[in-house]
N, C-alpha and C positions, 0 to 999 in steps of 0.2 A: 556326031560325038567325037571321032579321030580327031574332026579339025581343031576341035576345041584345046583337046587335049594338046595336039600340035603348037597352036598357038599359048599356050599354058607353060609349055616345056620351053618354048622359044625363049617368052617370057625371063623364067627363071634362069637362060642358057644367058643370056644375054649380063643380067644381075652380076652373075658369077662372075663372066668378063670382064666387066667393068670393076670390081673388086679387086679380080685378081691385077689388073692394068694397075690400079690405083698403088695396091701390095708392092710390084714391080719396080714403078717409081717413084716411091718414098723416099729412099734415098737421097735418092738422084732428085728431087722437086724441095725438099725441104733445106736439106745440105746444114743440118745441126745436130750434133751429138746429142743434145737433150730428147730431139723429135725423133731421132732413130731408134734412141735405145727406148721410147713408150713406144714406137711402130713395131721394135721384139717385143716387148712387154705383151702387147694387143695381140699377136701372132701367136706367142705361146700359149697366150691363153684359150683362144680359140681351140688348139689342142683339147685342154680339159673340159669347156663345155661342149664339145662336138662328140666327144668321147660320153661324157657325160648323161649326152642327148640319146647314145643307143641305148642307154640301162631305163632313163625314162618310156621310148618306145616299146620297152617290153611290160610298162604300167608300172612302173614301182620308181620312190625319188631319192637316192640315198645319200646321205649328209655326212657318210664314210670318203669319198671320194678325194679331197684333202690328202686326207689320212694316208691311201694309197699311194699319193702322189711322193707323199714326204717318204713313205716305204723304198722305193726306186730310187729318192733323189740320196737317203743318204747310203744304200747301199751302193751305187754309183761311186758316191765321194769317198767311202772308205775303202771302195776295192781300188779305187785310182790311188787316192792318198797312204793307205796303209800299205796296199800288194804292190802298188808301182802298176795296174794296170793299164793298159790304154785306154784312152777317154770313151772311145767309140765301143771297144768291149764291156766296158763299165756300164758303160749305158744299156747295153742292151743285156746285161747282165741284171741291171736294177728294174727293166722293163720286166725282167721276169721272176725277179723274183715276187712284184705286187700282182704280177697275175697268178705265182703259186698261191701264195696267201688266199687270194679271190676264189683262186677253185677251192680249197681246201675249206673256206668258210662257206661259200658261195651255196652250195646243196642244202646249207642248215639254213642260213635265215633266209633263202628265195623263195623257201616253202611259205611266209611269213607274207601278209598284205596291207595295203594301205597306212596309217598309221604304224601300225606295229612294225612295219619293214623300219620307215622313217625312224621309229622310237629305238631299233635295236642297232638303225645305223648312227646312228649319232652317239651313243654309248662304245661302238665300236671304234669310232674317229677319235675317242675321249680317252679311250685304253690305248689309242697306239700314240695319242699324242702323249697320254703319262709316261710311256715307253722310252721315247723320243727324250722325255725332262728324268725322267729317277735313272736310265742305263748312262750313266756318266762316264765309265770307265771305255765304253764304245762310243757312245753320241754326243759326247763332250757336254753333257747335261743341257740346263736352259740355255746358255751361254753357244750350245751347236759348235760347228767348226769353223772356225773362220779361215781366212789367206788361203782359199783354196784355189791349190794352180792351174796357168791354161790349159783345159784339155787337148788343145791343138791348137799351135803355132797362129793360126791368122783368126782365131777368135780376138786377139789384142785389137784389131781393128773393127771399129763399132758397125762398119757396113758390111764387113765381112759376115761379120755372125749374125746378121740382121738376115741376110741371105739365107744363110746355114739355116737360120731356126724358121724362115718362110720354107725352105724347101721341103726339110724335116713337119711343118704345118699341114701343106698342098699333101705330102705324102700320108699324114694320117688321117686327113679329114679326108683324103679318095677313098682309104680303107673303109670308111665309116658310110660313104656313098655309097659304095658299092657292095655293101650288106645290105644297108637299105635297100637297095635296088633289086636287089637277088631275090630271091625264092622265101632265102632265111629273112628278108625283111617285110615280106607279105604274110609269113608266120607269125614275125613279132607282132605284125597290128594285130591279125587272128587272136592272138595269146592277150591284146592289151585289152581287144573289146570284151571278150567271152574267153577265158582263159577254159574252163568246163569244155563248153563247146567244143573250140580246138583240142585238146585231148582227147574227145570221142571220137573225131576227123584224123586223128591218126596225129597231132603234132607232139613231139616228144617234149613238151610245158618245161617240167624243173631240166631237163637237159639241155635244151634251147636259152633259157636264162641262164645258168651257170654258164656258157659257152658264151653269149653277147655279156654277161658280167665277166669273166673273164679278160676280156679284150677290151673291153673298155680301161678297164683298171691298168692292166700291159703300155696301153696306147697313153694313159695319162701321167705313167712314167718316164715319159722321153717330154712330155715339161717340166715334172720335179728335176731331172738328170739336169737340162739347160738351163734352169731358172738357176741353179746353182751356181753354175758358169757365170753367168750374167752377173751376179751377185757378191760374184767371188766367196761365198759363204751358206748353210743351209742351218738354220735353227727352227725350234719348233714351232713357234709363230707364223715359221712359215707355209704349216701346213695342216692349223686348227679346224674347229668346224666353221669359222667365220670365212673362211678358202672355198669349204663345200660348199655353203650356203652361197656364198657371192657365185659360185657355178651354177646354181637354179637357177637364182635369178634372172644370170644370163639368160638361158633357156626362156623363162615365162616370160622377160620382155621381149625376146625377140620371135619366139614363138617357137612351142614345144615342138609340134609336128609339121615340121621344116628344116630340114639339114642348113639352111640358109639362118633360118633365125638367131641359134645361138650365137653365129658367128657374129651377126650386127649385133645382138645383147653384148655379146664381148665389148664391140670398140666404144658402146656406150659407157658401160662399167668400169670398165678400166680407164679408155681416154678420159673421161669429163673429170673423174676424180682430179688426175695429175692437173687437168687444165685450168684448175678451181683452186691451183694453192697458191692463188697468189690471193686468194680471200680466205686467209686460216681461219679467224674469227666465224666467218660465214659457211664457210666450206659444205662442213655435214648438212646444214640448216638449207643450203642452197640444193645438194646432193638430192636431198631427203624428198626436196619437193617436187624436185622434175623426174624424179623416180616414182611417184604414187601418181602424178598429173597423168606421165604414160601408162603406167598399168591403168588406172581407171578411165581413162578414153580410149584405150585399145589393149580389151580384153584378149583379143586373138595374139598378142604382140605387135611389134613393129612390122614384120612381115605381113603381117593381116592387112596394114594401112594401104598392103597393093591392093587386096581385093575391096577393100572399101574406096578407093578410087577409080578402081574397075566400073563398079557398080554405080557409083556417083557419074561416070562418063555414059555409063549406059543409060541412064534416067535422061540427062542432059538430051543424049544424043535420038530418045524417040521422042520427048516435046517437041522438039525442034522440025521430027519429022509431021508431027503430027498439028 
């Protein structure tokens, strides 16, 4: 059983490498402003469904997350733009305030399951998005803020910040690893199978969720903070429930319970769209259908397709012996 596991890990060790090499040299292989700035686009998003993916492993799928993002992105832009802050304090100031938010809410509807969590997060992403359109005299109403300046001098260079936002990526998707990997993330499965169960074992359930809801929300403020950068502007579009939703997605195509999955559901969702405009007419139409083709031949997600190739090799390989 070790070895299996060994080879398992290798496995997924190996994946990663190859990713992160591929991440590396983007740049540097493509050498086009267009293909860079989707290679940030992919990267930050990874951010929010990696983030994303802890709130799912504690069982619950919330369609606030969005929401949270645009909470950080435009407190960011207005402590920079209005206080004169620094970009990097901004940021990490917007990082916390969608984690105050998150704790403050967090206690009331985590007690909440299935459906109902769903049902009351999506009325929540709707109340901060009306926020975001009726607070005009702060959020520049539906209109948002636009010409917003560089937060730092070498963001003007498309490869620079292409960097900046992989680095800031590697850094939160390790945080997200390595909860998973911990104690607290053999808790979360506990709490996702038999949530009952774990609280008679001694796991502290709604403290343990407010705590992984927390830090997802925090962590998915440092993509609303950069996606603004990027964009040189943050309006509320840009952080509807159709944000949240496109972060599932992520997840269920590339597979919930895999740190790995969301990230490939990322460069599907994101990449294919951009690479598909040059067929507007067709675009959604074409979208639409190699999006239900993979969920309905790989219910596990894309990441599953390793272990059904596994298993395909393994069939192969005792005919053969036999």
């Amino acid at each position: 059983m070790p070895k299996l596991r060994k080879r398992g890990f290798s496995r997924i060790g190996w994946i990663t490498m190859v990713i992160l090499a591929v991440a590396l040299l983007w740049p540097v292989v493509v050498n086009n402003s267009f293909y860079i700035t989707l290679g940030t686009m992919v990267v930050l998003a990874m951010i929010g469904a990696a983030s994303l993916n802890l709130i799912i492993r504690t069982g619950h799928v919330s369609l606030a997350h969005g929401a949270f993002m645009g909470v950080a992105a435009y407190t960011c832009v207005l402590l920079q733009v209005e206080m004169g802050w620094p970009f990097l304090l901004a940021m990490l100031a917007g990082c916390a305030a969608s984690g105050l938010l998150a704790l403050i809410i967090g206690p009331i509807v985590l007690r909440l399951t299935g459906k109902y969590f769903v049902l009351v997060t999506f009325l929540l992403g709707e109340i901060l998005r009306l926020v975001f359109v009726e607070w005009q005299s702060v959020t520049g109403g539906a209109n948002g803020i636009q010409e917003i300046p560089l937060g730092l001098p070498f963001f003007a260079s498309p490869v620079a910040f292409y960097y900046f936002s992989l680095f800031i990526t590697v850094l939160s998707v390790g945080i997200v690893w390595r909860i998973l990997c911990s104690e607290i993330g053999r808790s979360m499965d506990a709490v996702r199978e038999a949530d009952r169960i774990a609280e008679s074992s001694g796991v502290p359930v709604i403290r343990l969720k407010v705590m992984i809801f927390v830090i997802a929300c925090a962590l998915v403020g440092l993509q609303g903070s950069l996606s603004a950068q990027l964009v040189h502007a943050v309006d509320p579009t840009g952080f509807d429930m159709n944000v949240s939703l496109g972060m599932v997605v992520m997840n269920v195509l590339g597979g919930m319970y895999y740190l790995l999955g969301p990230l490939i559901g990322t460069v599907f969702m994101v990449a294919l769209p951009e690479l598909l405009r040059g067929y507007v007419e067709l675009q959604q139409i074409i979208f639409g259908v190699i999006l239900i083709v993979v969920m309905a031949a790989l219910p596990g997600g894309m990441i599953g397709l390793l272990s059904l190739i596994r298993h395909g090799a393994t069939v192969v390989f005792r005919r053969r012996q036999t």
